[in-house]
NUFIKE-753902 format. One record per atom (N, C-alpha, C): residue in three letters; x, y, z. Coordinates in steps of 0.2 Angstrom, whole numbers, padded with zeros to 4 digits, always signed. Layout:
BEGIN
ALAXYZ;...
//
This chain:
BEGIN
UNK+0068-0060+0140;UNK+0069-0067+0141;UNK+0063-0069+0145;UNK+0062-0074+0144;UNK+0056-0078+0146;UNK+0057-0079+0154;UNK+0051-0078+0158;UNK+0052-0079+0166;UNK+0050-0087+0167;UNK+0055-0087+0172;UNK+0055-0096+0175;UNK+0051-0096+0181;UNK+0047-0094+0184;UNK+0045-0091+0188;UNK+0040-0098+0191;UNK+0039-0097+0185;UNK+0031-0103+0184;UNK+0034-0108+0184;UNK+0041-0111+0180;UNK+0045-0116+0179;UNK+0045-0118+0186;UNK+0050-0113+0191;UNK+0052-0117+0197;UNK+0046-0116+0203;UNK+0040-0113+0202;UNK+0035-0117+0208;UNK+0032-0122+0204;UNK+0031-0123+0200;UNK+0029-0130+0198;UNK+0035-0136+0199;UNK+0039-0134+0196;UNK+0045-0138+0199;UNK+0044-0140+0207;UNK+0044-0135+0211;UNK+0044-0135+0220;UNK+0039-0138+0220;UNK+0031-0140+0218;UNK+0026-0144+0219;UNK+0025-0150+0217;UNK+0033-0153+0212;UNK+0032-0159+0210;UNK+0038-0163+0217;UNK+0041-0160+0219;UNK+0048-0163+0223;UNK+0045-0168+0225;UNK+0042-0170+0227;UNK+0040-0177+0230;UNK+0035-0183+0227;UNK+0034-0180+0220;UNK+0028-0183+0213;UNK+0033-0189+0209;UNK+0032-0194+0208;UNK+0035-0198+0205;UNK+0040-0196+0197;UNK+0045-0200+0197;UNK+0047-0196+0190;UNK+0042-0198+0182;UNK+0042-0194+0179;UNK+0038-0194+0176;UNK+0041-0200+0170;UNK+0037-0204+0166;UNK+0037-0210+0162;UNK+0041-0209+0154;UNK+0043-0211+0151;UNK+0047-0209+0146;UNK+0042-0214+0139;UNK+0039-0211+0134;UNK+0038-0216+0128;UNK+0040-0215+0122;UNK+0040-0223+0119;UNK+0041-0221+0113;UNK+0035-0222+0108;UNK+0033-0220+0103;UNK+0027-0223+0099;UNK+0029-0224+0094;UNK+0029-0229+0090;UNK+0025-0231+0083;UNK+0018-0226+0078;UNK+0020-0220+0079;UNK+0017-0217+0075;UNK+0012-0218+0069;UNK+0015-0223+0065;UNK+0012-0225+0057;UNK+0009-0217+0053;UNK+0002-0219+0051;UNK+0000-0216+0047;UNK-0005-0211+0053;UNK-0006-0207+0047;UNK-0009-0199+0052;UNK-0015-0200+0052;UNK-0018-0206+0047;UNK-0025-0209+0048;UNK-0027-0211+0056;UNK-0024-0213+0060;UNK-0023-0216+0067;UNK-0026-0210+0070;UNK-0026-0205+0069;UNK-0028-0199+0072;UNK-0035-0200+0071;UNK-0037-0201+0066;UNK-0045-0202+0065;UNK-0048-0207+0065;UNK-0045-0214+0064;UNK-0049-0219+0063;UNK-0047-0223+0069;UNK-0052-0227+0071;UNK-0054-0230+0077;UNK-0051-0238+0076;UNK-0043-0239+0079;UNK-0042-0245+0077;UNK-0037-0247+0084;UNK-0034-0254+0083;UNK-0029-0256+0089;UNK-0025-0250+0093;UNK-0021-0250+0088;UNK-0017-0243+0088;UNK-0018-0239+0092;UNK-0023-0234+0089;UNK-0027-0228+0092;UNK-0031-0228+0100;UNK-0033-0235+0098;UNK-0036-0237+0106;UNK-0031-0237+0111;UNK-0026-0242+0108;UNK-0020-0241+0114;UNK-0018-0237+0116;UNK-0018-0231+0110;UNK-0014-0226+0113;UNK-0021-0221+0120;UNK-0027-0221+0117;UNK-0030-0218+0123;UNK-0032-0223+0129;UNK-0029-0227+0130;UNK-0031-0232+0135;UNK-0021-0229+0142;UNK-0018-0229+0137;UNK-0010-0228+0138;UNK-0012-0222+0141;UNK-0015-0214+0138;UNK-0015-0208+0140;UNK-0020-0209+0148;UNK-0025-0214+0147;UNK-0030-0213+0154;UNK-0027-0216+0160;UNK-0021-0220+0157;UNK-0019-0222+0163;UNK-0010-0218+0166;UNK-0008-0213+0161;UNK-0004-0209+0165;UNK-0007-0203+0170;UNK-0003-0203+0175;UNK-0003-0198+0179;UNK-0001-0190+0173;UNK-0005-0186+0173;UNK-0006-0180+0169;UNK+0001-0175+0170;UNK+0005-0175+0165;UNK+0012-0170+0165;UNK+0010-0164+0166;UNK+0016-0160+0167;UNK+0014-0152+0167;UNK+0017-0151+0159;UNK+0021-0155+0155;UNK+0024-0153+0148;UNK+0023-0158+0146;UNK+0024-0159+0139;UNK+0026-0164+0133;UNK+0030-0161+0131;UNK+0037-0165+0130;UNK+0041-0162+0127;UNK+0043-0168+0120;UNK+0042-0168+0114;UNK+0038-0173+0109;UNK+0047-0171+0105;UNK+0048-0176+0102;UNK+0054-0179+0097;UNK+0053-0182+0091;UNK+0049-0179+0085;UNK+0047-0183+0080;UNK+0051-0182+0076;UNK+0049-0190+0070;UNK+0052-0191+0065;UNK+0051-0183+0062;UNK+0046-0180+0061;UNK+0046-0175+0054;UNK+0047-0168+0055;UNK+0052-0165+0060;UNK+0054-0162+0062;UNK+0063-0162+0060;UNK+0066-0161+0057;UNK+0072-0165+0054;UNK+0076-0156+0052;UNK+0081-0156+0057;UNK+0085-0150+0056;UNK+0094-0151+0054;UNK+0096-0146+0051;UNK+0105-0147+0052;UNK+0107-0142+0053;UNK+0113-0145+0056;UNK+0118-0142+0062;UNK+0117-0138+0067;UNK+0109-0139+0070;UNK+0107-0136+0076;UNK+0102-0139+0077;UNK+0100-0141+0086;UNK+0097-0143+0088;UNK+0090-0134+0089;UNK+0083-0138+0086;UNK+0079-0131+0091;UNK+0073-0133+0093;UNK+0072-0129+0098;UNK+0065-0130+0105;UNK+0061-0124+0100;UNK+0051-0129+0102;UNK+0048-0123+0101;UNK+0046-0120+0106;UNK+0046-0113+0105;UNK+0045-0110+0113;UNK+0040-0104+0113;UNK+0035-0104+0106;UNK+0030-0101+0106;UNK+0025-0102+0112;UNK+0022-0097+0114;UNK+0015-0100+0118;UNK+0010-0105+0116;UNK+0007-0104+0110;UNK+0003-0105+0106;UNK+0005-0110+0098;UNK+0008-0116+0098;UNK+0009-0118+0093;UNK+0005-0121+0089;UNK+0004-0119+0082;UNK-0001-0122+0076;UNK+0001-0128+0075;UNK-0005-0130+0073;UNK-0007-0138+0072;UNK-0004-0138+0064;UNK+0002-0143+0062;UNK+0004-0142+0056;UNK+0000-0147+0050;UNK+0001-0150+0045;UNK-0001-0153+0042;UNK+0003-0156+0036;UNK+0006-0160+0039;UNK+0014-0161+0035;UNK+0011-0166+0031;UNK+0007-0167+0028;UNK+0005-0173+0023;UNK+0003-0172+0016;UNK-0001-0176+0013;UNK-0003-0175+0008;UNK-0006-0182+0004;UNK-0013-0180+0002;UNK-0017-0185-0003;UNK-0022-0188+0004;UNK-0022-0185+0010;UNK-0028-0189+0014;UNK-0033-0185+0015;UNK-0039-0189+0019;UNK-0045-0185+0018;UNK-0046-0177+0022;UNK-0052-0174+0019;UNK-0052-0166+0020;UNK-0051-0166+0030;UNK-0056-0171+0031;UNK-0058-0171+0037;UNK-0051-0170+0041;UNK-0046-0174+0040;UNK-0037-0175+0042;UNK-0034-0168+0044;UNK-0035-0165+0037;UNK-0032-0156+0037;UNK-0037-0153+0041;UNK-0043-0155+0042;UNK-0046-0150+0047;UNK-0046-0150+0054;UNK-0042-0156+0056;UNK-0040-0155+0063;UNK-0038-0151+0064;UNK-0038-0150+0072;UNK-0033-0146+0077;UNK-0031-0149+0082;UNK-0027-0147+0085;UNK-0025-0149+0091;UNK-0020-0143+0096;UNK-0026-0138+0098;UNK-0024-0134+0101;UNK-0020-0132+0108;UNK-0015-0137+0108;UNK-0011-0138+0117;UNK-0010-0131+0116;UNK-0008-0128+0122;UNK-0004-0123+0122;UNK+0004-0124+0121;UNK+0009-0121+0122;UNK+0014-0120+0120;UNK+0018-0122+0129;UNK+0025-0122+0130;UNK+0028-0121+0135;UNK+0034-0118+0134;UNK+0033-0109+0132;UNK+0041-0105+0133;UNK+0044-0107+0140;UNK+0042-0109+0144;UNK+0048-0111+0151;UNK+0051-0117+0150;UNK+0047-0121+0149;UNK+0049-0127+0149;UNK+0056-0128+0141;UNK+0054-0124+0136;UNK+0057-0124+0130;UNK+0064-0118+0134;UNK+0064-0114+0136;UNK+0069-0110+0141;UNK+0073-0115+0144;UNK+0071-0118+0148;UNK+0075-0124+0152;UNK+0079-0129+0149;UNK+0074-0132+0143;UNK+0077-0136+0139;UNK+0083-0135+0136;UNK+0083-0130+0133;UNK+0089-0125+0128;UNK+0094-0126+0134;UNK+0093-0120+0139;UNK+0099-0120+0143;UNK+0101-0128+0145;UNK+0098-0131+0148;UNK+0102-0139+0150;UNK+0107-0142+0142;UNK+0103-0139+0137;UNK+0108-0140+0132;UNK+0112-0136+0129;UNK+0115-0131+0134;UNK+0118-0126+0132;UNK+0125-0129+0129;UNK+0128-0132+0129;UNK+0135-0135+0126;UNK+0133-0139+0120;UNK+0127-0138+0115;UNK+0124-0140+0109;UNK+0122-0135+0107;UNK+0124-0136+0099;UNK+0120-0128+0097;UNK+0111-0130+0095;UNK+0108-0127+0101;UNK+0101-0129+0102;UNK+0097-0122+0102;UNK+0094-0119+0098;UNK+0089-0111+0098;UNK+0082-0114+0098;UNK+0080-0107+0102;UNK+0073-0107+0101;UNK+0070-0106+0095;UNK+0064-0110+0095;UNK+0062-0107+0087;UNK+0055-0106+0088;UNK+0052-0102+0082;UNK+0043-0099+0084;UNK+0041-0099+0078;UNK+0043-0106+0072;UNK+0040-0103+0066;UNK+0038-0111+0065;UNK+0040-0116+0069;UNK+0038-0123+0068;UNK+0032-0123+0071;UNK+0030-0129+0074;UNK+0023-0131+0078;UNK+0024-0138+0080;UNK+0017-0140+0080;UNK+0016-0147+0081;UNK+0017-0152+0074;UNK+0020-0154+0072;UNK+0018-0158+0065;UNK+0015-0166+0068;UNK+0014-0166+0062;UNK+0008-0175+0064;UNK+0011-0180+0067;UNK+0018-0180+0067;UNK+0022-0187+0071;UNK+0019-0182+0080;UNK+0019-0177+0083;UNK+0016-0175+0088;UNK+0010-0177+0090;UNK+0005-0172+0086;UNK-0002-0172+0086;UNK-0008-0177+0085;UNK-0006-0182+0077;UNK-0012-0186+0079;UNK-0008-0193+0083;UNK-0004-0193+0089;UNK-0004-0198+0093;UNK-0007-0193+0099;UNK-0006-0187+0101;UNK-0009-0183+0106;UNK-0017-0182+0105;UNK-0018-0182+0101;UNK-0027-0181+0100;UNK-0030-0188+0104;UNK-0025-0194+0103;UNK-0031-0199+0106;UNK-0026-0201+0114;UNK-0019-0200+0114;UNK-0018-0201+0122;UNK-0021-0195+0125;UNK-0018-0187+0122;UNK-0023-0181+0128;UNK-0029-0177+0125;UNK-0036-0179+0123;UNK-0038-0178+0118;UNK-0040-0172+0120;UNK-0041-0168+0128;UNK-0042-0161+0130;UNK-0039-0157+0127;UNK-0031-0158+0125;UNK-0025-0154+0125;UNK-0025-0150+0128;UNK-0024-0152+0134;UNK-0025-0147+0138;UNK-0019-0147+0143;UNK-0014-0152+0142;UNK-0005-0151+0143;UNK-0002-0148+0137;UNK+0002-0142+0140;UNK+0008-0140+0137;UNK+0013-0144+0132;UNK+0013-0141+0125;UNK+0019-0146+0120;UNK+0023-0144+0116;UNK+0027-0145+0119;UNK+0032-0142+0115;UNK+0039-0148+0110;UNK+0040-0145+0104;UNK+0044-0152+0101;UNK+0052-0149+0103;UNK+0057-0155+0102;UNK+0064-0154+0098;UNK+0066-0156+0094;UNK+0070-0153+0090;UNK+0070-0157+0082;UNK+0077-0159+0082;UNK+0076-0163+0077;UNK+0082-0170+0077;UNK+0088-0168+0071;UNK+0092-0168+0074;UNK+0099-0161+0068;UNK+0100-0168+0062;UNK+0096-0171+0058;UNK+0099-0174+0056;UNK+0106-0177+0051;UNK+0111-0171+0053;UNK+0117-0171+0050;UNK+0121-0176+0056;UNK+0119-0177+0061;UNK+0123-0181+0066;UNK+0121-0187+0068;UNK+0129-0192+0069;UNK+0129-0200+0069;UNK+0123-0201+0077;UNK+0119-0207+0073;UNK+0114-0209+0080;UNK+0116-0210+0087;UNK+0121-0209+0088;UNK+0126-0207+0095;UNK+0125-0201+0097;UNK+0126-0198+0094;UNK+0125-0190+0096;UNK+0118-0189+0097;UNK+0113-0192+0096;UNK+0106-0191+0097;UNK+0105-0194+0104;UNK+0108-0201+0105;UNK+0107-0203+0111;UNK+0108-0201+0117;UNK+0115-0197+0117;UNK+0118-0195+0122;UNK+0117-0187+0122;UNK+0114-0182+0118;UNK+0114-0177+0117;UNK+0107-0176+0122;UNK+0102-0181+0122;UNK+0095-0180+0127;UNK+0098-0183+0135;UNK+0103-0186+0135;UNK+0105-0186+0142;UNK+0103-0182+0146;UNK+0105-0175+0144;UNK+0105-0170+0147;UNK+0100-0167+0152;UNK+0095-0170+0147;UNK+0086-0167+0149;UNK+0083-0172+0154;UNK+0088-0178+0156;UNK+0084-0183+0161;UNK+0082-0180+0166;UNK+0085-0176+0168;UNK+0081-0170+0175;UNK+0073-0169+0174;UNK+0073-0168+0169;UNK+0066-0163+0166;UNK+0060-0170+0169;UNK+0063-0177+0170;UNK+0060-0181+0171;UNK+0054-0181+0178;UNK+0058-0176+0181;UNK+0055-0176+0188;UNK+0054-0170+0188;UNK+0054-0167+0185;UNK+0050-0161+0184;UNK+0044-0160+0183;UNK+0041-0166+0178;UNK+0033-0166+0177;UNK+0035-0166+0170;UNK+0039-0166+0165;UNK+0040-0167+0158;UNK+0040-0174+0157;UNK+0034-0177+0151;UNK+0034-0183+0149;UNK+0037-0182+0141;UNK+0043-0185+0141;UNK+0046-0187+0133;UNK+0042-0190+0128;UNK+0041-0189+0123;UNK+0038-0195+0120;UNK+0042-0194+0114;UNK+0045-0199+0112;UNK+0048-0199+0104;UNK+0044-0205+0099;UNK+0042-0200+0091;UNK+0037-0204+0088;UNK+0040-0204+0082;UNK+0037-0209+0081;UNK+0044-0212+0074;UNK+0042-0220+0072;UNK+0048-0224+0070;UNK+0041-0231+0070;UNK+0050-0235+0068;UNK+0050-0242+0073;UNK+0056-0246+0073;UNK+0059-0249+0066;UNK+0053-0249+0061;UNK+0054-0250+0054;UNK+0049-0247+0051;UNK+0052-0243+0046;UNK+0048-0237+0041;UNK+0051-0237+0035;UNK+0047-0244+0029;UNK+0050-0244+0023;UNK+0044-0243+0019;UNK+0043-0234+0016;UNK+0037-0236+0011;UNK+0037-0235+0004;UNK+0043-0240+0004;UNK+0043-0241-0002;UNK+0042-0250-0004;UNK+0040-0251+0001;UNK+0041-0259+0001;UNK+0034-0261+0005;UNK+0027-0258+0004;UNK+0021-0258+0009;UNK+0019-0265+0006;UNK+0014-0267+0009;UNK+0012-0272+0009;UNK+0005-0270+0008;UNK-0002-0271+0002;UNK-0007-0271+0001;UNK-0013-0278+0007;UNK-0008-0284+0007;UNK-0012-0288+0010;UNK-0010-0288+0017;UNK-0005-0283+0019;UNK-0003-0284+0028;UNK+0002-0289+0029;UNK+0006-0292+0024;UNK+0011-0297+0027;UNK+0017-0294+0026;UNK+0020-0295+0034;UNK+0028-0292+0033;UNK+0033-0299+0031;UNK+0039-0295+0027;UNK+0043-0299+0024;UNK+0048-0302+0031;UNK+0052-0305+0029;UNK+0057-0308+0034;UNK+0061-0302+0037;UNK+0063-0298+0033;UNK+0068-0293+0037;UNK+0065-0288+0042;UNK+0059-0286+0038;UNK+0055-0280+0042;UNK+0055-0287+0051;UNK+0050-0292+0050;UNK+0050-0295+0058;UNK+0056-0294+0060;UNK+0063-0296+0058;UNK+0069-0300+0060;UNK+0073-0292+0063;UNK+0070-0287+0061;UNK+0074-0281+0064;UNK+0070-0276+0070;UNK+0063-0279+0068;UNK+0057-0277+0073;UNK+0060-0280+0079;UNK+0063-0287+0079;UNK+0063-0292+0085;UNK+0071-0291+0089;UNK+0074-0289+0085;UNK+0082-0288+0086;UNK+0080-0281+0091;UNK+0077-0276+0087;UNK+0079-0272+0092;UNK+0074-0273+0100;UNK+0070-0276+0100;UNK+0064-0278+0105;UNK+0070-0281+0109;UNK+0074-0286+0107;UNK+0079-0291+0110;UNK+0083-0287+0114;UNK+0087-0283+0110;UNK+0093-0278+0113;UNK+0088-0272+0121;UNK+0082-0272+0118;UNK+0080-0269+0121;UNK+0076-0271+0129;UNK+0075-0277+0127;UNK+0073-0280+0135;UNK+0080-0283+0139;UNK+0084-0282+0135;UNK+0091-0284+0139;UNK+0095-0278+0143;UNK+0092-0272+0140;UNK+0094-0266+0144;UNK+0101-0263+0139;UNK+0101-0269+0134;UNK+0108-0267+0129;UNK+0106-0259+0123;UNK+0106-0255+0127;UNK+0101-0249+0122;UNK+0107-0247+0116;UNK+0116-0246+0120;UNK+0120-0248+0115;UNK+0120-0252+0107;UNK+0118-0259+0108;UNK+0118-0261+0103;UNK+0111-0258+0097;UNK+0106-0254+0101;UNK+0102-0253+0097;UNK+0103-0246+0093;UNK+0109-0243+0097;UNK+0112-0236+0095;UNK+0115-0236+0088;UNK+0119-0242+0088;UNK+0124-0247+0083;UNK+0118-0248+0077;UNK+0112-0248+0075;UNK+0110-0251+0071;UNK+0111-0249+0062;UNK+0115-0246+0062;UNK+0117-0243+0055;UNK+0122-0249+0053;UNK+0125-0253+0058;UNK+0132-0260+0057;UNK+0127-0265+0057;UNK+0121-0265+0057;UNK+0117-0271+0054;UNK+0118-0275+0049;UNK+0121-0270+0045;UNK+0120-0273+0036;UNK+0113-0273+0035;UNK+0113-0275+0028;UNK+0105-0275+0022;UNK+0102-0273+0027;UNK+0099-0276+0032;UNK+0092-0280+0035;UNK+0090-0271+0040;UNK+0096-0264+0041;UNK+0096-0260+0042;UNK+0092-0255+0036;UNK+0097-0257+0029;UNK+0095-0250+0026;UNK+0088-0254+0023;UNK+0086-0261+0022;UNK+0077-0262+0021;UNK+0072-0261+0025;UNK+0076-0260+0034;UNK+0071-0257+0037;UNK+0072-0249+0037;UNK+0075-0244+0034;UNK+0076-0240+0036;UNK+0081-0237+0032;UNK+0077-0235+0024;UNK+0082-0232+0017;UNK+0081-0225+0021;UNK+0082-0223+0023;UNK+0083-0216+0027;UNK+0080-0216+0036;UNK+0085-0215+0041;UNK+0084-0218+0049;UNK+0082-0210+0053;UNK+0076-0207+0049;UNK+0071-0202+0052;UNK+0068-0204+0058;UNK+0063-0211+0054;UNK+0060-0211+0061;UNK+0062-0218+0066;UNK+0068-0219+0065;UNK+0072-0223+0070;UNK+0074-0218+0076;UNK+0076-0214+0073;UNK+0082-0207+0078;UNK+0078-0206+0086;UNK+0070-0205+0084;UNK+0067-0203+0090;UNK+0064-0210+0096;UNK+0066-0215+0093;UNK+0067-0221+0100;UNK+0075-0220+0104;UNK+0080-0219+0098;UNK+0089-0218+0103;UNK+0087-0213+0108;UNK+0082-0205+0106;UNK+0078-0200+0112;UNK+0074-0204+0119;UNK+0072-0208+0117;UNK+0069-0211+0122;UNK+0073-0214+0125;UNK+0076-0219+0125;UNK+0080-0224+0127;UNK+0086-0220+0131;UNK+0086-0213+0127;UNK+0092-0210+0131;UNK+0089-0206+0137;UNK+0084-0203+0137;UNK+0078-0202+0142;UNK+0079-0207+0148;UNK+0078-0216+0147;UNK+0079-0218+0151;UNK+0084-0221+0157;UNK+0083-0222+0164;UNK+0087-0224+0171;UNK+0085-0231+0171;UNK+0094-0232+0176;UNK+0094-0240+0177;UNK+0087-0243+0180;UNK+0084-0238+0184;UNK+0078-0242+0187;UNK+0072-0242+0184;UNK+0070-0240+0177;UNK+0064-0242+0172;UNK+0064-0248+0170;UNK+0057-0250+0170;UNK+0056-0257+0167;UNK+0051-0255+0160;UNK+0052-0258+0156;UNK+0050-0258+0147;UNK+0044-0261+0149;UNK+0036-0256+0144;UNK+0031-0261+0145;UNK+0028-0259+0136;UNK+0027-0264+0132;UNK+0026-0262+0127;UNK+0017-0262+0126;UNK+0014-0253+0124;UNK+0007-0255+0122;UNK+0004-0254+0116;UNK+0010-0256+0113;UNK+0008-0258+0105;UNK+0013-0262+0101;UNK+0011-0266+0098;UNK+0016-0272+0094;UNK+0011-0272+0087;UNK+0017-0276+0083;UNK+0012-0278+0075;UNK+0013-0273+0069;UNK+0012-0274+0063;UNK+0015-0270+0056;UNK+0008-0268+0056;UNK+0011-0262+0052;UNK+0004-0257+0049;UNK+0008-0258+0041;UNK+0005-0261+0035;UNK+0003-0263+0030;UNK+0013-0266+0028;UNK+0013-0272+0033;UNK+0020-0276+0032;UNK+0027-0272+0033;UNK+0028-0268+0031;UNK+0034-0264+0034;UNK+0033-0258+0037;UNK+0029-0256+0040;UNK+0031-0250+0047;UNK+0028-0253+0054;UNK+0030-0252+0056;UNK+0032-0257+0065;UNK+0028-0252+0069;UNK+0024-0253+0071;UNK+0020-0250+0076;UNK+0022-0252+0082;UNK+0027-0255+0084;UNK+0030-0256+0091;UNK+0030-0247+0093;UNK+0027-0249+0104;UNK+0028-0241+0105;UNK+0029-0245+0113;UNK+0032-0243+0116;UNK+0035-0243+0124;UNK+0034-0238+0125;UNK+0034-0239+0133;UNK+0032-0236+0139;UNK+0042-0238+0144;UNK+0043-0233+0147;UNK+0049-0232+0151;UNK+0047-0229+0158;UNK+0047-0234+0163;UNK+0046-0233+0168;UNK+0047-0233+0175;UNK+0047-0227+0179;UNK+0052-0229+0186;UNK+0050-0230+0191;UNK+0050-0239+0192;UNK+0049-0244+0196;UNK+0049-0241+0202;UNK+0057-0239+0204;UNK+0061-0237+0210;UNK+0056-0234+0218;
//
């Protein structure tokens, strides 16, 4: 078994450190990783301006398991390359964070009443790494992901990360990455989003400055305007992670808004405690 050793003196020197921030990202395309644009800027303006976690513990879309939840708990996790048809330069990155078996031990246990295993043959896939390359470009914090059971109702994803809002104050920053509308099969070559892609962009932005994170959980009872943003809710699943990450006393700050080529939603918040 993995020694916690290191888990609870780090833990005993954060007791008095603020709890650590909850995001979500808009992921898009794995290009963001390399190419120099709003997005990407945001994202490393975002990274300079948090106080530095002792983990990442990351919640992508492209991670997608059934009937069990699993933690990676390798030391050392490979930089994956889950794509296909972009430039050589893309496949030749790294992103060598270290791993966190304590942090992945802790995780599992607080979800012990979910069938949640460690696992050491995943890594980092791209909804992780190229948004980490431009928030921690060092990789020099520990990252470890959890994958998203996708046999179960979006409630169960919500309420199943509850568990880990501890981890908050322990020096673990969540980040779930995924994108609030992901239709590519309805892209736009000239960048104009159709009515539904905005109108469900806005709805769930709405529910969510209201605090109504419920209604955003619901978003399958949308009708049409659901399944055109969202002919499969992969990368939806990892914001209900966030949102269930956060407390009454966070305030929502969004540092990214706008469509990447009309239908994927680059919206990404920040969850915050004011308190």
């Amino acid at each position: 078994m993995v020694s916690l050793q290191n888990f609870y003196n780090e833990s005993e020197n954060r007791k008095n450190s603020p709890v650590m921030p909850v995001i979500f990202v808009g992921h898009g395309s794995p290009m963001n990783a390399i190419e120099s644009n709003t997005f990407s800027e945001n994202w490393k303006k975002l990274g300079e301006s948090l106080q530095k976690p002792l983990a990442i513990l990351s919640v992508s879309a492209h991670w997608l398991t059934s009937g069990s939840t699993k933690v990676t708990a390798m030391k050392k996790p490979p930089t994956i390359h889950d794509f296909g048809g972009f430039p050589r330069e893309l496949y030749q990155m790294e992103y060598p964070a270290p791993g966190s078996p304590e942090f992945a031990e802790q995780t599992i246990s607080l979800l012990r009443e979910s069938h949640t295993f460690a696992d050491h043959s995943w890594g980092l896939d791209h909804g992780t790494w190229s948004v980490l390359v431009n928030l921690f470009p060092e990789a020099n914090v520990p990252v470890y992901q959890l994958s998203i059971d996708y046999s179960k109702a979006p409630e169960y994803h919500f309420e199943l990360v509850k568990a880990l809002r501890i981890l908050r104050s322990k020096g673990v920053l969540l980040m779930g990455s995924g994108n609030i509308v992901h239709n590519l099969s309805r892209l736009s070559m000239n960048g104009e989003s159709p009515s539904w892609s905005l109108e469900f962009d806005e709805r769930v932005k709405k529910y969510i400055d209201q605090g109504d994170f419920r209604s955003v959980v619901d978003f399958l009872s949308w009708g049409n305007i659901s399944k055109l943003a969202h002919p499969s809710h992969d990368h939806f699943l990892p914001l209900l992670y966030s949102l269930g990450m956060a407390s009454p006393t966070d305030e929502v700050k969004y540092f990214n808004e706008g469509f990447d080529l009309g239908s994927i939603s680059m919206r990404s918040l920040l969850l915050e405690n004011k308190k």
